[in-house]
C-alpha positions as CSV (number, residue, x, y, z in Angstrom):
1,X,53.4,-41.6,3.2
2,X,53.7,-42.4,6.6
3,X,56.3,-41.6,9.8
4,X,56.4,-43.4,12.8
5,X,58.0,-43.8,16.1
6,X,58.7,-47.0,17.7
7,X,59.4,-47.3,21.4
8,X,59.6,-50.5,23.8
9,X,56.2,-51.0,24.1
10,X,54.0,-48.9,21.3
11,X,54.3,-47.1,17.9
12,X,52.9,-43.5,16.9
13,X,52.6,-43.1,12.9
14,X,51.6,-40.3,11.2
15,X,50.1,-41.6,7.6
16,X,48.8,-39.1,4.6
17,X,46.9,-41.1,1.8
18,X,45.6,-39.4,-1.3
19,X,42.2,-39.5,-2.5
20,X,42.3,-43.4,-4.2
21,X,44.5,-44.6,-2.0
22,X,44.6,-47.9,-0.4
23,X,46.1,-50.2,2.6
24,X,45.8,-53.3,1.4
25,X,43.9,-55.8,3.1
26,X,46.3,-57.1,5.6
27,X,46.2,-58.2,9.4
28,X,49.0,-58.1,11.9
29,X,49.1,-59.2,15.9
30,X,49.1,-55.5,17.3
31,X,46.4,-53.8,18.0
32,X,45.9,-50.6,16.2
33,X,43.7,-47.3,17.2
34,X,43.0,-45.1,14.2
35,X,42.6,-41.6,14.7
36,X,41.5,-39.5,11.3
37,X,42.6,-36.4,11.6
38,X,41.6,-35.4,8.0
39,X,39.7,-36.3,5.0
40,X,37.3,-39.3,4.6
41,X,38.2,-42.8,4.6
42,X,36.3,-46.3,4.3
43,X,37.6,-48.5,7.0
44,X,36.7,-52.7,6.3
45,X,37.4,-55.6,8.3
46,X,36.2,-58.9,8.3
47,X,32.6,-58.1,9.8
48,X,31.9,-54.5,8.9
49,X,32.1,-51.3,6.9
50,X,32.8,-47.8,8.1
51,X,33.2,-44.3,6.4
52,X,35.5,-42.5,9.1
53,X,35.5,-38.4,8.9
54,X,37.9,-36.1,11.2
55,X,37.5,-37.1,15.3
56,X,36.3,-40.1,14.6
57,X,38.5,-43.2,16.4
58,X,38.6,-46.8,15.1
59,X,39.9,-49.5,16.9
60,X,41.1,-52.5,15.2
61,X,41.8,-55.9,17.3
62,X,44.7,-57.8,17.3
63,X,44.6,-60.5,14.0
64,X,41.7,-59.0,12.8
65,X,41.9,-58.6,8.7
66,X,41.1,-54.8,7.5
67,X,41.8,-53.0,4.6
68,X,41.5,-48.8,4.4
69,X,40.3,-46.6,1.1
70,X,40.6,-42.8,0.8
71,X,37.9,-41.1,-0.5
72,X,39.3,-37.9,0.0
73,X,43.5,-37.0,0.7
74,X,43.4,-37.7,4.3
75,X,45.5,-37.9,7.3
76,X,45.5,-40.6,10.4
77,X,47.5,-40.9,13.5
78,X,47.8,-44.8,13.9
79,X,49.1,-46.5,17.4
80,X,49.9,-49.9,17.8
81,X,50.7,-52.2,20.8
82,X,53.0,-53.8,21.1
83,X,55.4,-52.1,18.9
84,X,55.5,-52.8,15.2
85,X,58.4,-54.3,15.1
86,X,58.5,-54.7,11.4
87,X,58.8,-51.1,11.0
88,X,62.2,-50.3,12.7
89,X,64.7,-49.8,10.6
């Protein structure tokens, strides 16, 4: 599940995925910085693999391809810049 708020120049989402779950590889032009705020997640992009635990911060570049797995039900606070656009309804 995911909330989010969009304002002129960023996005805040809030985004719960159970254990199994999976975000699609994808890449889009904002940059994103992942904050896990619970669980355990694998975290891939084009040039590396990471297993992310609660704290941990992962920053994902502008264009750059990356798909997400939950190993456990988990919770992340996503950020984007600019504004994801594509998620205002």
């Amino acid at each position: 599940t995911r909330k989010s708020l969009g304002g002129e120049k960023l996005t805040v989402a809030r985004v719960e995925l159970k254990k199994g779950g999976l975000v699609p590889g994808h890449s889009h032009s904002n940059e994103q910085i992942t904050l896990v705020l619970s669980g355990k997640l694998i975290f891939r992009s084009e040039t590396e693999e990471k297993i992310a635990v609660p704290g941990d911060v992962i920053h994902t570049p502008s264009g750059n391809f990356h798909e997400v797995t939950a190993l456990e039900d988990s919770v992340v606070l996503d950020i984007f810049s600019p504004s994801r656009s594509d998620w205002k309804e």
